[in-house]
N, C-alpha and C positions, 0 to 999 in steps of 0.2 A: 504494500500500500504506500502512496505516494505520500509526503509529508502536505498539510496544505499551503505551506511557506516555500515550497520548493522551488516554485516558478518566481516565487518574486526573488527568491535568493539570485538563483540563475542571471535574473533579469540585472538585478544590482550589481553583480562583477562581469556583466558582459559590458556594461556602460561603464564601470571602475578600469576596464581593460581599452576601450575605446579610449575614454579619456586620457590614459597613459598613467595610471593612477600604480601599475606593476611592472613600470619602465624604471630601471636604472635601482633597482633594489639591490642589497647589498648582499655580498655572495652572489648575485647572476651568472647564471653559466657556470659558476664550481659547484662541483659534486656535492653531494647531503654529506656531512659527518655522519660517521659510522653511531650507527646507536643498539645498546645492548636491550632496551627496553622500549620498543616502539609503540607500543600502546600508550605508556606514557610519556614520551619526550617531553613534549608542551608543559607536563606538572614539572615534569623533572628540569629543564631548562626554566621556569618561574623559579621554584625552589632553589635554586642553584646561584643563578640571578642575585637575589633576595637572600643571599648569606645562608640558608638552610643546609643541612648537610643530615644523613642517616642517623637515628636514632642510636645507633653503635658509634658513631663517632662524636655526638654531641655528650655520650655516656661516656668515652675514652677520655674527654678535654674531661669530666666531673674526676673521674681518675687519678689524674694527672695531676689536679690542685687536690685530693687529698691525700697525693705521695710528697707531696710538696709541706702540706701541712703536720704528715707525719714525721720526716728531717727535720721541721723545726718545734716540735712540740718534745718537752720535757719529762711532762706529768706521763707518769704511768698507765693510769687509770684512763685519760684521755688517748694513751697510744695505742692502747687493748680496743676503746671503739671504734678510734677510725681505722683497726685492721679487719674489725669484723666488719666494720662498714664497704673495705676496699674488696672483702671476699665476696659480700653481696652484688656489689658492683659489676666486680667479675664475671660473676654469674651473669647478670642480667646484658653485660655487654656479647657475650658469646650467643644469648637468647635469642639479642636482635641480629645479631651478625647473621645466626642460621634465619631467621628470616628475612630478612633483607635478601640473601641469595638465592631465596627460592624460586 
């Protein structure tokens, strides 16, 4: 079944292309980059754009400053949390990693 927008859509880039409106775009004539997820490009180029990065790696920088905060913390008591804190981490980094590459 036909969408019922479909003909005006049509309509709209046949006139956007008359008027020269997909002249002189950037990248014209070079190939598409290679893409591992073509279903999503579009999100993934916004996201990527827009400073985002995978749930595994926004989890690895949380990481990062509590090995950080570990080197400079003293207290005992506070060293024993944020190691179980870094173990859980862990875990949850590896969690998104397997699905992120599914």
């Amino acid at each position: 079944m036909k969408h019922p927008l479909e003909d005006l859509i049509d309509a709209k880039i046949a006139a956007a292309q008359a008027d020269g409106a997909f002249d002189n775009l950037e990248g014209m004539g070079k190939p598409l980059a290679p893409c591992d997820d073509p279903e999503n490009i579009l999100f993934s180029k916004v996201v990527r754009d827009h400073g985002g990065a995978p749930e595994f790696v926004v989890l690895a920088r949380e990481l990062a400053d509590m090995r950080s905060e570990l080197a400079e913390t003293g207290d005992r008591t506070r060293r024993m949390e944020i190691m179980k804190d870094m173990s859980m981490m862990e875990a949850k980094i590896d969690i998104a990693r397997k699905q992120f590459n599914r």
